[in-house]
N, CA, C and O atoms as a GROMACS GRO file, in nm:
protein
  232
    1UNK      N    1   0.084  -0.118   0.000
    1UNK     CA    2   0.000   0.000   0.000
    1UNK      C    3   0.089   0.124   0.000
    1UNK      O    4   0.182   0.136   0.080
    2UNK      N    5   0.060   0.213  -0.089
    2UNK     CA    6   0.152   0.325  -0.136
    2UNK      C    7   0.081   0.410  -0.060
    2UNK      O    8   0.152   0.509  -0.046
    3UNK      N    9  -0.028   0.425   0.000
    3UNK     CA   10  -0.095   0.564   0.078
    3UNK      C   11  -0.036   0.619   0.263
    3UNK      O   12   0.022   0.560   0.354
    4UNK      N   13  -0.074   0.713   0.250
    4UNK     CA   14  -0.066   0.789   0.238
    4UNK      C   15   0.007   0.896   0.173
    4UNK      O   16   0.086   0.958   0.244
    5UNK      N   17  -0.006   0.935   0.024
    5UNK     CA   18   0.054   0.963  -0.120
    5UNK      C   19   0.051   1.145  -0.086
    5UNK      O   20   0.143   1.212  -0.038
    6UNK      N   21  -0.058   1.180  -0.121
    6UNK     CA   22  -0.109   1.332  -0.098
    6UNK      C   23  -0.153   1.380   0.066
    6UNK      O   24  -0.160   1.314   0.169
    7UNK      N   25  -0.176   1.509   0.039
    7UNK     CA   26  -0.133   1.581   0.196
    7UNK      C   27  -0.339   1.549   0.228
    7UNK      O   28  -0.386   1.566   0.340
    8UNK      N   29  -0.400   1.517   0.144
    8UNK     CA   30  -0.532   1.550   0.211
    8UNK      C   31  -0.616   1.359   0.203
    8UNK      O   32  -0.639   1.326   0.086
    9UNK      N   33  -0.638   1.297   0.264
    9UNK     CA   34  -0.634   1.160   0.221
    9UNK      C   35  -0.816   1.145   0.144
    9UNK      O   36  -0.891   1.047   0.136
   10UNK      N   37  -0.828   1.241   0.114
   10UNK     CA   38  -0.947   1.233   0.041
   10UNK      C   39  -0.927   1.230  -0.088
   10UNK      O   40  -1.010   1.168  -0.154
   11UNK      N   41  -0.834   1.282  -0.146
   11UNK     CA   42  -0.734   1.319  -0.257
   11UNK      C   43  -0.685   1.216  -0.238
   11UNK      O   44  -0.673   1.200  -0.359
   12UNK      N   45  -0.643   1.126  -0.198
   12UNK     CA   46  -0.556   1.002  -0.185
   12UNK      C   47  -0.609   0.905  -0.247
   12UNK      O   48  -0.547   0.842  -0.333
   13UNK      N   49  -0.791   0.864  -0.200
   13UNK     CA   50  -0.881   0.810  -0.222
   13UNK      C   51  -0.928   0.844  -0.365
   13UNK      O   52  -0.970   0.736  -0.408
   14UNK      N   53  -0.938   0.905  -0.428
   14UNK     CA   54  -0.941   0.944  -0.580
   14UNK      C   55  -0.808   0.921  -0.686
   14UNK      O   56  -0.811   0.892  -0.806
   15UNK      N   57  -0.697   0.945  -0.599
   15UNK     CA   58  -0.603   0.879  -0.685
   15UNK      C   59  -0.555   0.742  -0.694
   15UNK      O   60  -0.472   0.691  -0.768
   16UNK      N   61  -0.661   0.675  -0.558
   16UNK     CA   62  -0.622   0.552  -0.562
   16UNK      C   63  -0.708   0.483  -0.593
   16UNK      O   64  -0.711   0.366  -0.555
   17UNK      N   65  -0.804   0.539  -0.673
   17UNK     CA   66  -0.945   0.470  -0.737
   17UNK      C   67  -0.874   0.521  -0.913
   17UNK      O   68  -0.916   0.451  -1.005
   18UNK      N   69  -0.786   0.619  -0.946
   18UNK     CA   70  -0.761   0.642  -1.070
   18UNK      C   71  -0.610   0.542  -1.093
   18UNK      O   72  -0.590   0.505  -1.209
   19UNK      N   73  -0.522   0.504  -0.999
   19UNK     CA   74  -0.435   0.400  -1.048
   19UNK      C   75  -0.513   0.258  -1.030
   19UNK      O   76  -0.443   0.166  -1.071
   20UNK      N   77  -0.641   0.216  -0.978
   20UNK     CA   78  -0.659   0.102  -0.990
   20UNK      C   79  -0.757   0.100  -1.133
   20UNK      O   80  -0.765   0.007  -1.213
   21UNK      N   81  -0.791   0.162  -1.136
   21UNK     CA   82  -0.894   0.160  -1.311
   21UNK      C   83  -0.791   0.186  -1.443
   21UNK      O   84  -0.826   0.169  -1.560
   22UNK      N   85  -0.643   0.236  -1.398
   22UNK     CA   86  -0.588   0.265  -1.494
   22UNK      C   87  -0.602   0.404  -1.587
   22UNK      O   88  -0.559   0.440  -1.696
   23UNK      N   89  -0.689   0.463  -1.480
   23UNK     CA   90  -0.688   0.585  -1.567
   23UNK      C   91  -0.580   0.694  -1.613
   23UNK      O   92  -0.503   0.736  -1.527
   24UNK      N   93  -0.572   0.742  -1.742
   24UNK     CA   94  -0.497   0.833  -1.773
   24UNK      C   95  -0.520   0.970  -1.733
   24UNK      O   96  -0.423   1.039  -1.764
   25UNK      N   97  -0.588   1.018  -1.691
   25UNK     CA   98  -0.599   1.163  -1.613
   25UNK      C   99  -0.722   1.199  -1.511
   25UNK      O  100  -0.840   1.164  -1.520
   26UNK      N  101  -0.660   1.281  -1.411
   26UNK     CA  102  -0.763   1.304  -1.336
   26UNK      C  103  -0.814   1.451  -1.349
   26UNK      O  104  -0.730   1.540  -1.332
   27UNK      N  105  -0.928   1.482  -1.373
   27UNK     CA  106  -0.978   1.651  -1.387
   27UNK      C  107  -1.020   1.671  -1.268
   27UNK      O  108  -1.093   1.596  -1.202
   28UNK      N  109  -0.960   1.810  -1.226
   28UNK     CA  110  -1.015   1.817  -1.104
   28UNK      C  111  -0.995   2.007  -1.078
   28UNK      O  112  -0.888   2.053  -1.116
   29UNK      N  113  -1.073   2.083  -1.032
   29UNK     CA  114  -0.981   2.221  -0.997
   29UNK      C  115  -0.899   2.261  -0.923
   29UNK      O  116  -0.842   2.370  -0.925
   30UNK      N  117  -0.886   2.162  -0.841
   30UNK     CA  118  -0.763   2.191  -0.746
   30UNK      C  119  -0.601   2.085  -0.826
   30UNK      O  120  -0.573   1.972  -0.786
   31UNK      N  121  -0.570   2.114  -0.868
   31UNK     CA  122  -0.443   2.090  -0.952
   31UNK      C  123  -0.356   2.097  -0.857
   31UNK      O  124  -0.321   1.980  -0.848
   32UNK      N  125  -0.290   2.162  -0.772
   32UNK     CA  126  -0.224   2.201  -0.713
   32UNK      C  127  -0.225   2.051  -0.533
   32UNK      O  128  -0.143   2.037  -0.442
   33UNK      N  129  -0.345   1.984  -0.561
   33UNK     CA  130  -0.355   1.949  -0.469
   33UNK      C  131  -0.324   1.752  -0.498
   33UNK      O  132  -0.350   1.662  -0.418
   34UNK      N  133  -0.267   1.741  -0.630
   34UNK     CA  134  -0.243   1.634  -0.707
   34UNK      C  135  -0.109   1.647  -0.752
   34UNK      O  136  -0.076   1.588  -0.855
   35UNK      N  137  -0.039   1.707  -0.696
   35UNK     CA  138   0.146   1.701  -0.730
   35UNK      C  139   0.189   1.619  -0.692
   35UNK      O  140   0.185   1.573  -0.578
   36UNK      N  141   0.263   1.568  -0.823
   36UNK     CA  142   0.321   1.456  -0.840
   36UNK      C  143   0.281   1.298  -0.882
   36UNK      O  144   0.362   1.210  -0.912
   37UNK      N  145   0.144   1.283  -0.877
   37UNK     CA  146   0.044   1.182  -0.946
   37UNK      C  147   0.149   1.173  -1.082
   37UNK      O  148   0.146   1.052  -1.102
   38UNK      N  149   0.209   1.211  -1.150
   38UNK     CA  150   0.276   1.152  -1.264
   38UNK      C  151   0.355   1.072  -1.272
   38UNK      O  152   0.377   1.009  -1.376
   39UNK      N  153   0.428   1.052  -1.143
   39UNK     CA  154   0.476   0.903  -1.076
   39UNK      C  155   0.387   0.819  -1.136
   39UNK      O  156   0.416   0.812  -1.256
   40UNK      N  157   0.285   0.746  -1.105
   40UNK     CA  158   0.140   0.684  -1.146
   40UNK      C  159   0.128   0.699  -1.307
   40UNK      O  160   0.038   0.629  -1.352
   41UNK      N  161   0.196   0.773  -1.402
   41UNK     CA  162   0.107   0.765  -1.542
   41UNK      C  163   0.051   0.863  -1.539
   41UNK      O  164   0.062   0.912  -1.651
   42UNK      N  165  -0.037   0.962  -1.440
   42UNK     CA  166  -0.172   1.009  -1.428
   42UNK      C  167  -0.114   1.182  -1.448
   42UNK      O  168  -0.035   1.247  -1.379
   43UNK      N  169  -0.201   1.220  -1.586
   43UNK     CA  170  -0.187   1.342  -1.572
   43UNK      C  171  -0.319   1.451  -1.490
   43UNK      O  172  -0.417   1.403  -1.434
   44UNK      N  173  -0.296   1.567  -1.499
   44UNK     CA  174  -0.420   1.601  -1.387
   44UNK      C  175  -0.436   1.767  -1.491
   44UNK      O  176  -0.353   1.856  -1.513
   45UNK      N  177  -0.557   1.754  -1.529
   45UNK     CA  178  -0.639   1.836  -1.597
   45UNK      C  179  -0.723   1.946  -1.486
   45UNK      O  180  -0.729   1.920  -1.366
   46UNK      N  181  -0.798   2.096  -1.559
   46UNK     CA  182  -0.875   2.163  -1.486
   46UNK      C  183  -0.992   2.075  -1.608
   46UNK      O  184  -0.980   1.991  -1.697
   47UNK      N  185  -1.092   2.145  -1.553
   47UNK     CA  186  -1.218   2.061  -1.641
   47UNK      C  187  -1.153   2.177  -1.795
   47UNK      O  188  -1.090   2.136  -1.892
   48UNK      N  189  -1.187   2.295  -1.773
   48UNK     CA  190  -1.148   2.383  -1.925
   48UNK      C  191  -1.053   2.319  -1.982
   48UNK      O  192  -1.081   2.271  -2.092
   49UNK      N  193  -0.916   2.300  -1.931
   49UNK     CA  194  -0.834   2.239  -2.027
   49UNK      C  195  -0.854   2.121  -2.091
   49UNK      O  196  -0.840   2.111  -2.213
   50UNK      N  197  -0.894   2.003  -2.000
   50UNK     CA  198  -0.994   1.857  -2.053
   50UNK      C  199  -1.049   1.888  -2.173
   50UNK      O  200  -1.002   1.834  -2.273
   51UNK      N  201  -1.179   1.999  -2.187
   51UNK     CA  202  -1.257   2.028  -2.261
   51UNK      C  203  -1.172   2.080  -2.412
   51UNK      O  204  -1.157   2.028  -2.523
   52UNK      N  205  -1.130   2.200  -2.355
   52UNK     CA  206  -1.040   2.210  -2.504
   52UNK      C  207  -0.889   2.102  -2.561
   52UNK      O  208  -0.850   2.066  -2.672
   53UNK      N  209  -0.853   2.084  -2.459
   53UNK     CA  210  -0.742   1.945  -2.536
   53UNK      C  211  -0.860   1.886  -2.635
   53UNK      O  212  -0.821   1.862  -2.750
   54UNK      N  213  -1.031   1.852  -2.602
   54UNK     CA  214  -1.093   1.713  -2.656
   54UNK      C  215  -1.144   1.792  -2.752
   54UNK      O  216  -1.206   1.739  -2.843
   55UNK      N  217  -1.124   1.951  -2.747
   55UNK     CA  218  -1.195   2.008  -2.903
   55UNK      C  219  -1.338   2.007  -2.842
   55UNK      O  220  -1.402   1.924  -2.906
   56UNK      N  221  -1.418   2.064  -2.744
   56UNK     CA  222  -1.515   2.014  -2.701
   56UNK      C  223  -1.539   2.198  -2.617
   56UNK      O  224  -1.639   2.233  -2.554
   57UNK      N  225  -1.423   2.278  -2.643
   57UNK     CA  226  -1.402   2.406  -2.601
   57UNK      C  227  -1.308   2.486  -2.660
   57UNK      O  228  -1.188   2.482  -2.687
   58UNK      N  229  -1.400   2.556  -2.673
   58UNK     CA  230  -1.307   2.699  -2.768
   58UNK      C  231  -1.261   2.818  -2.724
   58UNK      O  232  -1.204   2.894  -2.803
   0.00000   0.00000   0.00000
């Protein structure tokens, strides 16, 4: 067990539901509160940027 990872363990619990599904990114607005998740694969999006990377925002 790699946790306690991040400073808030609620945030912990979301990144440890996004390395067990394998997900490639987590969107979230607090960015700042997911440093270092790239250890994991996992990049970390605001929802706006999500949206325009997918062409889905202009």
């Amino acid at each position: 067990m790699w946790r306690p990872y991040l400073k808030d363990p609620k945030d912990d619990l979301v990144l440890e539901v996004a390395v067990e599904s394998k997900s490639k990114v987590i969107v979230t607005y607090n960015q700042k509160d997911f440093v270092g998740v790239d250890k994991f694969g996992i990049k970390v999006f605001t929802p706006k940027e999500f949206l325009e990377m997918r062409g889905l925002l202009k």
